[in-house]
C-alpha positions in Angstrom: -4.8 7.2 12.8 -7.5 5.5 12.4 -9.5 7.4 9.1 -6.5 8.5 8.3 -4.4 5.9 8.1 -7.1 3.3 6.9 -8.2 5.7 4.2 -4.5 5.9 2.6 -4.6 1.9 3.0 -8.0 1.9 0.9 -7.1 3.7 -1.3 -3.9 2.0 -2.1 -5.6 -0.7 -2.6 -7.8 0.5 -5.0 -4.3 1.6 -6.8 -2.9 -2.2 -6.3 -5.8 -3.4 -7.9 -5.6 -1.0 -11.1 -2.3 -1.9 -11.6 -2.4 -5.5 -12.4 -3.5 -5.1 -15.5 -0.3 -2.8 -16.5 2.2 -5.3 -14.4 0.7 -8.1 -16.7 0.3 -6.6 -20.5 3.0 -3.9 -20.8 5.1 -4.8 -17.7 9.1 -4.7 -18.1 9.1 -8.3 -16.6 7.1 -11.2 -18.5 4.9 -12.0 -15.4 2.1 -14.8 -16.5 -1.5 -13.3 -15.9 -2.4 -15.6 -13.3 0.8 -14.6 -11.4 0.1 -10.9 -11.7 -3.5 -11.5 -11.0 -2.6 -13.3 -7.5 0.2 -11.2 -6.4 -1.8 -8.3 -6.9 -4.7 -9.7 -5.6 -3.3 -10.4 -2.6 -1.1 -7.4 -1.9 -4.5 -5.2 -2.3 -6.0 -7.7 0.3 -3.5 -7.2 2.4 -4.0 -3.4 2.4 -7.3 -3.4 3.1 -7.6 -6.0 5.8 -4.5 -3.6 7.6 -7.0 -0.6 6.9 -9.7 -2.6 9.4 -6.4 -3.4 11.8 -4.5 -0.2 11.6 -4.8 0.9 15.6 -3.4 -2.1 16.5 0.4 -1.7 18.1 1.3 -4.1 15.1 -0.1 -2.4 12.1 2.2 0.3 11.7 5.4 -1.7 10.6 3.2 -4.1 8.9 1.9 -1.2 7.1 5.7 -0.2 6.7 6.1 -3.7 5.0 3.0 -3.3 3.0 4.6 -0.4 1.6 7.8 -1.4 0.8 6.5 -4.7 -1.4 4.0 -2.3 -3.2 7.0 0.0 -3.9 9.2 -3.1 -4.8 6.3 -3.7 -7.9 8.2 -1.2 -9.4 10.4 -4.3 -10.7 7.6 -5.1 -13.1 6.3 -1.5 -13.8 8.6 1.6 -13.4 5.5 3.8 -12.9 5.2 1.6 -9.8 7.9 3.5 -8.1 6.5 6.5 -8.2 3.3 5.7 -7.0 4.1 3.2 -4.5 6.8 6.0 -3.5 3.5 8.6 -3.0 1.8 6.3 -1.4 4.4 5.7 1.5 5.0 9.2 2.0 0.9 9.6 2.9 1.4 6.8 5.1 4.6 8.2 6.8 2.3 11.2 7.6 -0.6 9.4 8.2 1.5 8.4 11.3 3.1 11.2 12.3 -0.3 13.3 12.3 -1.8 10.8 14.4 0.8 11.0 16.7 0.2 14.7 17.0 -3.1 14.3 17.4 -2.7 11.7 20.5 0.0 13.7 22.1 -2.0 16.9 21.5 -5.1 14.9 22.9 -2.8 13.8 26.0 
């Protein structure tokens, strides 16, 4: 879980961060730039601080929670949706492959 599941965090993040720009110019909500800029800020923070957490008994449904707000920015940019949606899928099986892995390790 942990490469795994940290590098699907990173790279969200990376993702997060990309995407303020969009939520703030061409969003379907007016959101004002330094809203955008700190939501978005801190959602990607969020992410990546999880990634340096993620074997912790916790960081799975914080991860699930992570997820669903960076689905949710769909609000302000459909595209959102769809990449947010990707993006919880990976870590769905980020989980379920480590779980393997530990049971298979036993």
């Amino acid at each position: 879980m942990r490469v795994l599941g940290a590098a699907v965090l990173a790279f969200e993040a990376i993702v997060v961060l990309l995407a303020i720009p969009v939520v703030v110019v061409v969003g379907t909500v007016p959101v004002p730039p330094w809203l955008g800029i700190t939501g978005g800020v801190t959602l990607a923070l969020a992410l990546v601080v999880l990634a340096r957490y993620v074997t912790r008994p916790w960081a799975v449904p914080v991860g699930w929670v992570l997820q669903g707000l960076v689905v949710l920015t769909g609000l302000l940019a459909p595209p959102m949706f769809i990449v947010g949606g990707i993006f919880a899928l990976l870590w769905g099986l980020a989980i379920r492959l480590a779980r393997q892995v530990d049971e298979a390790a036993g």
